[in-house]
N, C-alpha and C positions, 0 to 999 in steps of 0.2 A: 254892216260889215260882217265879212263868214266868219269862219270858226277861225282862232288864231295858234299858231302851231311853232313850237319851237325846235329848231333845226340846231343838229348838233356836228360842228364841221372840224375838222383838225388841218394843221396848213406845216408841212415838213418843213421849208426852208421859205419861211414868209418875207427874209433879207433879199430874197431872190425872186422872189413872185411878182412875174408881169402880167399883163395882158398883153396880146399881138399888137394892140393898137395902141402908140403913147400917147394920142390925144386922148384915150380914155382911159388907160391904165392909170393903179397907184402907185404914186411914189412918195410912198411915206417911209416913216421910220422905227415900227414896230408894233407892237396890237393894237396897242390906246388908237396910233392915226390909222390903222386899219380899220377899227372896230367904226371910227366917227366918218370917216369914207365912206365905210358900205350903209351906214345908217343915213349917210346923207342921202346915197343913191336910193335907197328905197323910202324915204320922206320926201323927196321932190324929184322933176321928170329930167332933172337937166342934164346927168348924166347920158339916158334915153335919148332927149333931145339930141344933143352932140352927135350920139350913135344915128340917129333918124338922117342927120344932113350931111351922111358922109355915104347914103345912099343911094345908086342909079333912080329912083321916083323917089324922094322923100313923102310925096304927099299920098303914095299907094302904101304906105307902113300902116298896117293896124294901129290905132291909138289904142287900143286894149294892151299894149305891150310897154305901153307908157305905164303903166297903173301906177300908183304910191299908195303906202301906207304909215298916215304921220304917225302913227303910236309906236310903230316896228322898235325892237329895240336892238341890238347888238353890242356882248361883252365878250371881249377878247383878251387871253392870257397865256404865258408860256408854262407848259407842265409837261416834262419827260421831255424836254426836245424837241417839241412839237408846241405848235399855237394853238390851241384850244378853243372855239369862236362858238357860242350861242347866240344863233338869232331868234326872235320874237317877231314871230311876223304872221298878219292875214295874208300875206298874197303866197299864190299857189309858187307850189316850187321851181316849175317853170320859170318862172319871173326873179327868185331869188338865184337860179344856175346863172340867166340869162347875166345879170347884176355880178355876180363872182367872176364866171369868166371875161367878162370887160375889163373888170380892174384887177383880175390876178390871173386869169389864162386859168387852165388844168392845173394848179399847183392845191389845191382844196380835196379833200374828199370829204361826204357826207357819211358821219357815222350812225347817228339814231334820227329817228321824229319822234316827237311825243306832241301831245293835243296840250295846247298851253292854258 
């Protein structure tokens, strides 16, 4: 496993955070089902899956884009009016944008990385 790296995100209006797609998008109810959402989709591919067979070849998809990583962690909290999300994760950050914007769209932005 590579290096693992903690990603530090804030989410303005996380009541309101889609993604474009409702078959993939969350609909939870606040950090905790956030935080176990996004931790689901990066500990198993199903999320991925779903996304792979909603496309013209599903079987030309890199599997490299499937990746998981079971250890990932993600803790999510509201402070100043924003949700506050650190994840824990080996996979490159690619993989975790890729994972955010399915189930919440552009409503995220990444504030630090640190080497976890």
């Amino acid at each position: 496993m590579g290096s693992r790296n903690h990603y530090y995100l804030s989410i303005a209006d996380l009541a309101h955070a889609r993604g474009s797609e409702p078959a993939l998008s969350w609909d939870g109810a606040g950090p905790a089902d956030f935080a176990a959402a996004l931790e689901e989709a990066l500990h198993s591919p199903a999320l991925f899956e779903r996304w792979r067979a909603q496309q013209p070849e599903p079987d030309e998809v890199d599997p490299a884009l499937g990746a998981t990583d079971a250890q990932a962690q993600v803790r999510a909290q509201v402070a100043d009016l924003l949700v506050e999300v650190d994840v824990l994760t080996s996979l490159p950050m690619s993989l975790l944008r890729q994972r955010l914007n399915w189930l919440i769209g552009a409503a995220w932005q990444l504030r630090d990385v640190r080497q976890g």
